[in-house]
C-alpha positions as CSV (number, residue, x, y, z in Angstrom):
1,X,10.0,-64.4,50.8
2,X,8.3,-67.7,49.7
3,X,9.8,-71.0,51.2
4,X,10.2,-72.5,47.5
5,X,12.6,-69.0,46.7
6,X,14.7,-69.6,50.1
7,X,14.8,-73.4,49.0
8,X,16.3,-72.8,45.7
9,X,18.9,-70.2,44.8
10,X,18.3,-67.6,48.0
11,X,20.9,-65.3,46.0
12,X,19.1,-64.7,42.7
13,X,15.7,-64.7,44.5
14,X,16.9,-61.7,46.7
15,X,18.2,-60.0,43.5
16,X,14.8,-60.4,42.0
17,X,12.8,-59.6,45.1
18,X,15.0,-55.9,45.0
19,X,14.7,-55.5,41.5
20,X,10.7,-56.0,41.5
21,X,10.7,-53.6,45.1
22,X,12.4,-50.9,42.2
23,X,10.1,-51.3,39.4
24,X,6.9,-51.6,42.1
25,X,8.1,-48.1,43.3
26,X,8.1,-46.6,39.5
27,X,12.1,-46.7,40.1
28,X,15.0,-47.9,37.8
29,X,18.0,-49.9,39.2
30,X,20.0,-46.6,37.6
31,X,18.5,-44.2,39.7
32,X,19.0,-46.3,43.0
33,X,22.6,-45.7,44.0
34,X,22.3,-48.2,47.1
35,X,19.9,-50.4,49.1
36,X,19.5,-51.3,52.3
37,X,17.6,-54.4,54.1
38,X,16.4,-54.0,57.7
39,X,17.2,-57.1,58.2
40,X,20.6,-58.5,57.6
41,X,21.8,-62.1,59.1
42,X,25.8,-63.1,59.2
43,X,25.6,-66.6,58.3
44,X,28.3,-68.9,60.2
């Protein structure tokens, strides 16, 4: 992910980086029960 996307509103930038991973793939967000990320960060 860019810089500018983690700058602004990380949320909605991860929602549209998953949503465009779907539609790349020739998916729709129906058919995709769940996602996973490899890499997932707790944030303190």
């Amino acid at each position: 992910m860019e810089d500018e996307m983690i700058e602004g509103d990380y949320e909605y930038q991860t929602g549209f980086q998953i949503m465009n991973c779907i539609k790349n793939k020739g998916l729709s967000y129906e058919e995709v029960q769940m996602l996973l990320s490899m890499i997932f960060r707790i944030f303190l």
